[in-house]
C-alpha positions, 0 to 999 in steps of 0.5 A: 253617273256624271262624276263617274264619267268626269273621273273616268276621263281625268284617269284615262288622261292620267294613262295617255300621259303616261304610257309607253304606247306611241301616239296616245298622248296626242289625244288628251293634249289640249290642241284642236279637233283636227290633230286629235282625229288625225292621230286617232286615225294614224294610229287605227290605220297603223293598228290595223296593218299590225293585226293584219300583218300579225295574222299573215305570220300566224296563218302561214305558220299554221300552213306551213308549221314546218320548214325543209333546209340544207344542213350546215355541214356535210355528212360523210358516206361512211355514216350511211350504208351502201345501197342494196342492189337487186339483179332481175334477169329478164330471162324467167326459165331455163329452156332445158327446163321450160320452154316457155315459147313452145308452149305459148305457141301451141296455146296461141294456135289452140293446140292440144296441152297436158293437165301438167302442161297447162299448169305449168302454162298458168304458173309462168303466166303470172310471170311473163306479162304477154298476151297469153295470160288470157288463156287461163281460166285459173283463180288462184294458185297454190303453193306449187307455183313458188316451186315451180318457179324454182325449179325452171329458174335460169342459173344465176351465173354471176361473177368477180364480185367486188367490194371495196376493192376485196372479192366476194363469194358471190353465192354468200352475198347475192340472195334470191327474193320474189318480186313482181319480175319474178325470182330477183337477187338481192345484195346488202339487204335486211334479213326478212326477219327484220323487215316483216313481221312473223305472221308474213309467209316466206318461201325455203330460204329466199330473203334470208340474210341469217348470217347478219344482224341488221346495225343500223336504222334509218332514224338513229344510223349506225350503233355504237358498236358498229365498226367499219365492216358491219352489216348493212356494208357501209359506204366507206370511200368515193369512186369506182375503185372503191364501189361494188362490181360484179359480172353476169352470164347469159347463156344464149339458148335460154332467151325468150322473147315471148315472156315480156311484151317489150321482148328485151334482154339482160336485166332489170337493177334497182338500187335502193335503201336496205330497209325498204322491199325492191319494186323493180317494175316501178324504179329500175335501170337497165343492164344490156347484153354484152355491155358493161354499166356504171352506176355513180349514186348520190344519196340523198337524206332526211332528217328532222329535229326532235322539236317537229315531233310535237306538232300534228303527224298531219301538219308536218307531213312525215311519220316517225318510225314508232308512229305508224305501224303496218301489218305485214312490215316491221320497219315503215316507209312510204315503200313498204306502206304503199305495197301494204296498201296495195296489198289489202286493196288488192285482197278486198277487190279480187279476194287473192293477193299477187306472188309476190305481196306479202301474206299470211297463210290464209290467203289465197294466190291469185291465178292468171284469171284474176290478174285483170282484176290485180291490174284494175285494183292498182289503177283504181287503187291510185285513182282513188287515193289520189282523188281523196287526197284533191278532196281533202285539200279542199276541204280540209277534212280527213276521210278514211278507206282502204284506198286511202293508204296515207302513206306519208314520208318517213321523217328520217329517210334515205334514198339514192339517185342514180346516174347510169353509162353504158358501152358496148363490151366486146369481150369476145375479141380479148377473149380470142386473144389468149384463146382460139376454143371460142366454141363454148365461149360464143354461147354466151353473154356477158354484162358487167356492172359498177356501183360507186359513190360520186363523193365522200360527203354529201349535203342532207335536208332538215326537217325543223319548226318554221317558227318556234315559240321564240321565233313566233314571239319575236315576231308577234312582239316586233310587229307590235312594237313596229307599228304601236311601239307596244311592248310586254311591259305596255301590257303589264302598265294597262294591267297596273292602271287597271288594278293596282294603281285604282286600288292604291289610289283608293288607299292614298287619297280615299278615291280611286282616282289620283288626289293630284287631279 
């Protein structure tokens, strides 16, 4: 056993000698005590550090396994689409048609309806978001009510739609759609064909692009085949003369000031990607009467590298499109997930869904008396989900529920910001100019709006690794060799002495350690 020890401390010395790694000849060398356990200590303290240090890199990459950055170069506006605009009058009825204000008063000062009337009453009520809605003892509601809503629904009179400096059949461009401010207009969207899925209910012929064939996709971008007039419309030039402008009438008789609680005039404008279904409650601008209003967009853009598709949909916070699948949506992003979401959270608390979410033909349309429970099932809705989301951070441990929509960002996503002016037109006075039969005329309001792009390019963000295997390697090897000069071939030289250089001193000197020694 003794000799084991002598010959392990004489190849061990052979090694101090020998080896690459800083420092370690320094403890076999034959000077005092005091040098040996200074260098040992420099170099335990050094040791430490790099360990130290190289778990900091690992526990940051693992924190943040993926990094957001500019791209190098600019990507011009004609490689994405033009924005989908969608109009929401705040006008819901034609007078002529429904008079929505009569009838609430007589609600409000309880006088006598017709059955017809007080259907009519419930129908509007889902629609007009006043204190009458209470009145209602309704629960659902059946397929009448999108009917109704079509027959009192005021003449969309839009006019002198322009694109890219060519005027457009306004009828063919603008479609009608449901949304949660009622029946809205929608110009550069998908078809519902490409945007949900078959089991989805669709009213007559709203939503329904069916002249076109979607070319373009957020993830992979125009086809090869797409050429400059395709559809969704490409952003082509910068500048107003280059955008989409259109006009838009009101007829004074038809203003209604009891439907809203805010009582105001004009309409509600989202601007939004083709793909994704228009929440004009949520994100929308104005467009008052008699004022004219430019909307100047500036894209903004996402993407990711193919090399963060390995990595946990968790870790790096996005889905990419074949991921993630929804029920009622072909195409996913956070948008439509979140109205998804809403949608069944709505379904499981009231057992109906609102108007305007999408469903098959077996659920129910909730009535006037469940919209308290539709507005508390949002409020929990989101309450909810955002507590487990404070949760999980804590403890860093996934649980599911039909609150919990997890709704991360699509990977490749593209969304516009808006930066809206407005004046005042005073058309009437032009108007008098070259006429004096204003009779007609002055019944009426006009608004007018413009969307353009500010610049021909824009700058988009990346999605990549933070640390790759490379990157990471390089790391964890420059530290290592910063702080104890160790190396891959350090490694493969302990390796060595271990193995080959104890078996070919067995088979040169007949012992495992060196003849020299």
């Amino acid at each position: 056993m003794r000799s084991f020890m002598k010959n392990t401390k004489i190849y061990f010395r052979e090694y101090c000698n020998s080896t690459t790694i800083h420092g370690f000849r320094y403890f076999v060398e034959k000077r005092t005590l005091f040098e040996k356990l200074w260098w040992f200590i420099v170099f335990i303290v050094s040791l430490g550090v790099c360990v130290l240090s190289i778990y900091m890199v690992y526990e940051k990459w693992e924190q943040s396994p993926v990094i957001v950055s500019f791209a190098n170069t600019g990507t011009p506006i004609y490689k994405i689409p033009f924005p989908a605009v969608t109009v929401c009058p705040e006008i819901k009825s034609a007078r002529k048609k429904f008079n929505f204000t009569d009838l609430a008063l007589k609600v409000e000062r309880s006088k006598n309806i017709t059955n017809l009337e007080s259907t009519q009453f419930d129908y509007m009520s889902l629609i007009c978001t006043s204190h009458y809605r209470d009145a209602s003892s309704t629960f659902t509601v059946s397929e009448e009510f999108y009917d109704f809503i079509h027959a009192v629904k005021p003449m969309f009179d839009i006019e002198n739609c322009i694109y890219q400096g060519n005027k457009l059949s306004c009828e063919e461009i603008f479609k009608p759609i449901f949304t949660e401010e009622g029946i809205c207009y929608a110009f550069n969207m998908l078809d519902r064909s490409e945007i949900f899925r078959e089991n989805v209910v669709h009213y007559r012929n709203y939503h329904q692009f069916f002249r076109y064939l979607a070319n373009w996709s957020t993830e992979y971008g125009y086809t090869e085949e797409a050429g400059l007039l395709t559809y969704p419309r490409r952003a082509l030039l910068a500048g107003a003369k280059n955008g989409f402008s259109f006009e838009l009438t009101t007829f004074k008789e038809d203003l209604d000031y009891l439907c809203k609680d805010d009582s105001l005039q004009g309409f509600k404008v989202a601007i939004h990607s083709p793909t994704t279904f228009p929440t004009p409650s949520q994100e929308h601008f104005r467009i008052s009467l008699n004022q004219k209003v430019v909307a100047a967009i500036q894209p903004s853009m996402i993407t990711t590298s193919e090399s963060v598709r390995a990595y946990d949909q968790e870790r790096r916070r996005c889905y990419f499109q074949t991921e993630r699948n929804l029920q009622f949506f072909k195409i996913y992003n956070t948008v439509n997930c979140d109205i998804e979401c809403l949608t069944n959270y709505t379904l499981d608390a009231c057992e109906c869904v609102h108007f305007f979410m999408p469903r098959d033909n077996t659920t129910n349309i909730c009535g006037p008396e469940k919209l308290k429970c539709t507005q508390k099932a949002e409020r929990d809705m989101q309450t909810k989900n955002l507590k487990k989301k404070i949760e999980e951070n804590k403890s860093k441990k996934k649980k599911k529920s039909l609150a919990h929509c997890d709704c991360l960002p699509v990977c490749t996503d593209l969304t516009y910001d808006v930066d809206t002016s407005q004046t005042d037109w005073d058309w009437l006075k032009a108007y008098t100019v070259w006429s004096d039969d204003t009779e007609f005329i002055d019944q009426m309001y006009f608004s007018s709006l413009t969307v353009y792009f500010k610049s021909d390019d824009f700058i988009t963000s990346q999605r990549n690794e933070f640390y790759g295997p490379t990157d990471f390697l390089a790391n964890f090897g420059g530290l290592l060799g910063l702080f104890t000069g160790v190396s891959v071939l350090s490694g493969l030289e302990i390796l060595y002495f271990a193995s080959v250089r104890l078996l070919c001193n067995k088979w040169l000197y007949g012992k495992w350690i060196s003849g020299n020694e």
